[in-house]
N, C-alpha and C positions, 0 to 999 in steps of 0.2 A: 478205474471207477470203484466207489464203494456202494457196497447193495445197502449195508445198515448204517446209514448218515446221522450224524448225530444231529439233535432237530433240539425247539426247545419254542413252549408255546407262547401267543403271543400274547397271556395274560401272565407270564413271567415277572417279575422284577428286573429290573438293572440289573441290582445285584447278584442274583441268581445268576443270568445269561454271560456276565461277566466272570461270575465262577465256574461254568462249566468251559469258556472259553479259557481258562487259565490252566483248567485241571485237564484239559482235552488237550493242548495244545495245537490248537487250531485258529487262524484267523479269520475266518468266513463260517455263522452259523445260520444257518436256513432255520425259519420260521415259518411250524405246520400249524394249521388247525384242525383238528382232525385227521383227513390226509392230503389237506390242500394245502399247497407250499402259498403261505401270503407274503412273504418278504425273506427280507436278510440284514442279516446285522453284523456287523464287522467292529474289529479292533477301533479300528480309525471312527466308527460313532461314538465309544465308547472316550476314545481320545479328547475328541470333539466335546463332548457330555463335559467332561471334567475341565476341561478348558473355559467353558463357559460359567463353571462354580468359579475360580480365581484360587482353588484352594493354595495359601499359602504355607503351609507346611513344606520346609527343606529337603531336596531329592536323597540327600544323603542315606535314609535306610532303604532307599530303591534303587542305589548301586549295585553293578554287576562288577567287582573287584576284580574278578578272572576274567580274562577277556585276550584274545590273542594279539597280535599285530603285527604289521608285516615290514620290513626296511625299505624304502625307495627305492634303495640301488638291486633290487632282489628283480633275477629274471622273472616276468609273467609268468613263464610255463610255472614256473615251479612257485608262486603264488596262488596261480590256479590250483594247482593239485594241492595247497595246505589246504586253501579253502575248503575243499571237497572233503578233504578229510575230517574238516574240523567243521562242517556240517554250516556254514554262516554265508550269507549272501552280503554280509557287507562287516568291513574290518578297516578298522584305522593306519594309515603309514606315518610312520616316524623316520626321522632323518637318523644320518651318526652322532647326533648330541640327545637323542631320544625326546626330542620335539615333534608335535602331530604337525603333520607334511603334507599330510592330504587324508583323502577316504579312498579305498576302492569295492566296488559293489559285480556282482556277478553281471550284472547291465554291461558295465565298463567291460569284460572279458566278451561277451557276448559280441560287443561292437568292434572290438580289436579284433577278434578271430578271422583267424583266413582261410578260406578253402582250399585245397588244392586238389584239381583233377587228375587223374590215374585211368590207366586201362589192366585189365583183368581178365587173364583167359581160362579156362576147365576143358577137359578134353571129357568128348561124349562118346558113349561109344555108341553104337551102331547095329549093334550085334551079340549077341552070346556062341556063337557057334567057336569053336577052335581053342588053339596055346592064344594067350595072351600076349604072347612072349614073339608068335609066328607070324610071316608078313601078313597074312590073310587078316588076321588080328588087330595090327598095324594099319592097314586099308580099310577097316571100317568104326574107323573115329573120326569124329569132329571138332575143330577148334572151335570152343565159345567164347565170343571178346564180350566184354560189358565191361563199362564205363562206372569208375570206382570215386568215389566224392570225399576226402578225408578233411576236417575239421584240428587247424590246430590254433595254436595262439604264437604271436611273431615273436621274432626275437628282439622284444623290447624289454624295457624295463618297467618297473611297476609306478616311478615316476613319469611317465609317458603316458600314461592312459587315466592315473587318479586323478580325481576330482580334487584339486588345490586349495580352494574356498571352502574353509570347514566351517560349520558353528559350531564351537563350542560351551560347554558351561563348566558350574564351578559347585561345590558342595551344598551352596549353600542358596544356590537357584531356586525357587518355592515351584513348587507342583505344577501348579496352573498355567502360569509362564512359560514352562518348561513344554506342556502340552498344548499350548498357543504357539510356539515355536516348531512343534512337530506336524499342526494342521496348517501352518500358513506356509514350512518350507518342503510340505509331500514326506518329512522325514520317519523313519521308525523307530532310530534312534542317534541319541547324541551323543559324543566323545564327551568324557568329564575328565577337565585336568584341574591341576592342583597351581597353587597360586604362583609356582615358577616356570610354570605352562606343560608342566610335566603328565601325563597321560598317569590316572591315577585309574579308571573302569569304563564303562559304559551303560548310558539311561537307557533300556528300554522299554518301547510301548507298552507293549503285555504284561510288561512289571507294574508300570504305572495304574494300573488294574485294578489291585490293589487299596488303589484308592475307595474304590467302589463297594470293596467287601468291608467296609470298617466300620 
């Protein structure tokens, strides 16, 4: 929980609220008046907003060029732990000719993971009096069992759980389009390849934001 939530009132601009969600790096901003919470406004309104202008200017200077991505044939586990590291809940798969192959999103890990139950004992003791070491010592501990629940990911591949149906675009996709695409398919953001279908960055939401400060 945060005590001092970043807030923003609701006789704001657009464009205001959309620059403190870009410079906060947050996607959910509460809307006080005063000290009464009257709403929330989220990325995806602002999405929505801009999708409804048609703006047709080319996604091209709201490219993300750096952009990780993972191989198909790469074990989950060890897709999971890039991910974690590289701090992203959803990354593009590319085959061995470095064609986008799919998506996988932390959803996807979430629904593959498997539990596995375990039991788990601690010895209690009973007593302070004596050697630790002496029967008497011995005689007054207790087994404790409790029941241990461990979370892993299976031994699949990363083609086995990605999402295979990607949309993707192209440089030269216009804005608004591109955020009609993101409100009608739940999307945050979209793979961008280049015209031999080669994985060239990634569009996203929060960039598109941008739009708004200009």
């Amino acid at each position: 929980m945060r005590r001092d939530p970043i807030v923003i009132s609701p006789e704001a601009t657009i464009a205001e609220a959309a620059k403190v969600i870009r410079s906060s790096a947050i996607r959910r901003l509460p809307v006080v008046d005063g000290e009464k919470l009257v709403g929330l406004v989220t990325v995806t309104d602002f999405i929505r907003e801009i999708a409804r202008g048609e703006d047709k200017t080319p996604i091209n200077g709201y490219i993300r060029d750096k952009t990780i991505a993972l191989w198909d044939e790469m074990p989950l586990s060890v897709a999971g732990r890039l991910m974690e590291l590289a701090r992203v809940k959803a990354v593009p798969v590319l085959n061995s000719e470095f064609e986008i192959a799919g998506l996988i999103t932390d959803q996807d890990l979430i629904n593959a993971a498997v539990i596995e139950e375990g039991m788990g004992h601690s010895d209690l003791s009973l007593g302070s009096d004596g050697d630790q070491w002496s029967l008497d010592g011995m005689r007054d501990t207790m087994k404790l069992y409790y029941s241990v629940s461990r979370i892993r990911l299976p031994d699949k591949l990363v083609k086995d759980v990605m999402v295979k149906e990607v949309i993707t675009v192209t440089r030269n996709f216009e804005v608004g389009a591109c955020a009609k695409m993101m409100i009608e398919g739940r999307f945050d953001q979209l793979p961008v390849i280049s015209a031999r279908g080669k994985l060239i960055g990634m569009l996203i939401d929060r960039d598109l934001l941008r739009v708004l400060l200009q």
